[in-house]
C-alpha positions in Angstrom: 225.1 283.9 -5.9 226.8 284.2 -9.4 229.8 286.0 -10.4 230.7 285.6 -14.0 231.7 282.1 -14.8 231.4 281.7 -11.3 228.4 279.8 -8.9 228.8 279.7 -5.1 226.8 277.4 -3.6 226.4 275.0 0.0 228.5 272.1 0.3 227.3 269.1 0.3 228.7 265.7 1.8 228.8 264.3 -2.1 231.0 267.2 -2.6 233.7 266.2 0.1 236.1 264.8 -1.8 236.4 267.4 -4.3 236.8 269.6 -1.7 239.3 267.5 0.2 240.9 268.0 -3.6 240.8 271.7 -3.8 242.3 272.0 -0.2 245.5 270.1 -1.3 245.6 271.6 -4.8 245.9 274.7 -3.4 248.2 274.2 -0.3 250.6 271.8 -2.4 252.8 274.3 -3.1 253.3 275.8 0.4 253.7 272.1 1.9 257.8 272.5 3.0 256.7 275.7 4.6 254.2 273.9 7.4 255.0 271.6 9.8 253.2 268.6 8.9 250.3 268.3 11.6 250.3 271.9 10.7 249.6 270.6 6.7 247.5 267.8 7.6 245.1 269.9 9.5 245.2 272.7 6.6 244.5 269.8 4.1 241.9 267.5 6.1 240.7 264.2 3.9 237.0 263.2 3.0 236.6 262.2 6.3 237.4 264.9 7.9 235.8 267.0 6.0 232.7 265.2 6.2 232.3 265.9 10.4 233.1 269.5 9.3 229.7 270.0 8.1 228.4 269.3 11.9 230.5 272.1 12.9 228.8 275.1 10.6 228.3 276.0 6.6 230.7 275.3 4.4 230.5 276.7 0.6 232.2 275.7 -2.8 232.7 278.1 -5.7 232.3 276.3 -9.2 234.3 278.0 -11.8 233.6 276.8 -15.7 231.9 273.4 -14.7 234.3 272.3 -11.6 235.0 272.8 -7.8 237.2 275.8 -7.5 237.3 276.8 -4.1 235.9 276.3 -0.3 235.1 278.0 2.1 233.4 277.0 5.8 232.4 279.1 8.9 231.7 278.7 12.4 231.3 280.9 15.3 235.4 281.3 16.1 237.1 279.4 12.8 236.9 279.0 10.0 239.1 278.0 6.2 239.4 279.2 3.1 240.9 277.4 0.2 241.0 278.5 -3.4 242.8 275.5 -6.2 245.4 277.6 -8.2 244.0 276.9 -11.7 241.1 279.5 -10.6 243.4 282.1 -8.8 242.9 285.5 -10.2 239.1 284.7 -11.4 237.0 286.4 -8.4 236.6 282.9 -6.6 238.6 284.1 -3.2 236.2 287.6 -3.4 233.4 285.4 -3.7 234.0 283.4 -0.9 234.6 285.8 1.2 231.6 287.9 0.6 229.7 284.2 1.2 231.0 284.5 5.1 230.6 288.4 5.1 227.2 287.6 4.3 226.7 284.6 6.9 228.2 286.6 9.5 225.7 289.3 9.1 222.8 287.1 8.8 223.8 285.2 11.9 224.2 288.8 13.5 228.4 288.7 13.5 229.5 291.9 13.3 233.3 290.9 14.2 235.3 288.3 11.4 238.5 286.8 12.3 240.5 284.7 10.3 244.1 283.4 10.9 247.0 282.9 7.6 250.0 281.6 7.3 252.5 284.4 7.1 253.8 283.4 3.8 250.4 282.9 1.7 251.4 286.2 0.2 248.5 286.7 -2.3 246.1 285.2 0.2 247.0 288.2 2.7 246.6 291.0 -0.3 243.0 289.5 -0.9 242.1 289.6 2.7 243.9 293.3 2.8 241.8 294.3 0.2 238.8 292.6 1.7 239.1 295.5 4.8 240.9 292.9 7.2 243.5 294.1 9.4 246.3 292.2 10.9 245.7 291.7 15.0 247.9 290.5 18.0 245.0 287.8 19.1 245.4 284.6 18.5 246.2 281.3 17.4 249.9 281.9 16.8 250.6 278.6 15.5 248.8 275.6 13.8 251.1 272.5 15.0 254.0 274.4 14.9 253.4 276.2 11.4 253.5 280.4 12.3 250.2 282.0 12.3 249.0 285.7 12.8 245.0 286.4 13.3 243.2 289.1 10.7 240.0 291.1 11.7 237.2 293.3 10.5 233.9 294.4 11.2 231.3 292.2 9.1 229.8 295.9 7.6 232.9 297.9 7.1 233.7 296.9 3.4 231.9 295.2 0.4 234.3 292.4 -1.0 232.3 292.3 -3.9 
């Protein structure tokens, strides 16, 4: 899938680290507002992110020539990161349209995903995107506050 300047494709496990890069980039700024399990687990290492790919798909947005943003599903979690140099360019839309699409190809009709109360713009993207806030859970990530979005895979186009 293109978008402009922009080319989603699978992760691979040569793109871990620029991942791994991307996740901090874009969580650096939020840091003092998790706990730091809570930060560690948000901004996983090479390693980490490496096993990930065991657990289901994971994508990567390239934006003019470079890594921009991530994102990874499985069948109840998943993470979104986009680095803040590309904010603004379509790369979050992108993304989630990538899981929109997975979900309903893997016959999901439901999506959750869970945010950090104060990743503001993230929240307006998802609002946008047709998600709705819900009471399920997690409620926390290693102590850093959580709340649970939903929608139904079909209700709206994020494109």
């Amino acid at each position: 899938m293109t978008v402009d300047t922009l080319t989603i494709r699978p992760a691979t496990a040569a793109d871990a680290d620029a991942v791994a890069l991307v996740l901090a980039e874009a969580f650096a700024e939020f840091q003092p507002l998790y706990t730091p399990a809570g930060y560690q687990a948000t901004t996983p290492a090479r390693r980490e992110i490496e096993q990930r790919f065991a657990d289901g798909p994971i994508w990567v947005v390239e934006h003019d020539g470079r890594i921009a943003g991530t994102i990874s599903a499985i069948v109840r979690d998943d993470g979104m990161a986009v680095a803040p140099a590309a904010r603004g360019s379509g790369v979050g839309r992108a993304l989630l349209s990538q899981v929109q699409e997975f979900a309903v190809a893997n016959d999901r009709q439901h999506l959750y995903l869970s945010t950090t109360p104060f990743l503001s713009s993230a929240i307006r993207l998802y609002e946008r995107a047709g998600f709705i806030p819900t009471s399920a859970p997690p409620y926390e990530l290693f102590g850093t506050p959580l709340f649970t979005m939903e929608k139904w895979s079909n209700s709206v186009d994020v494109r």
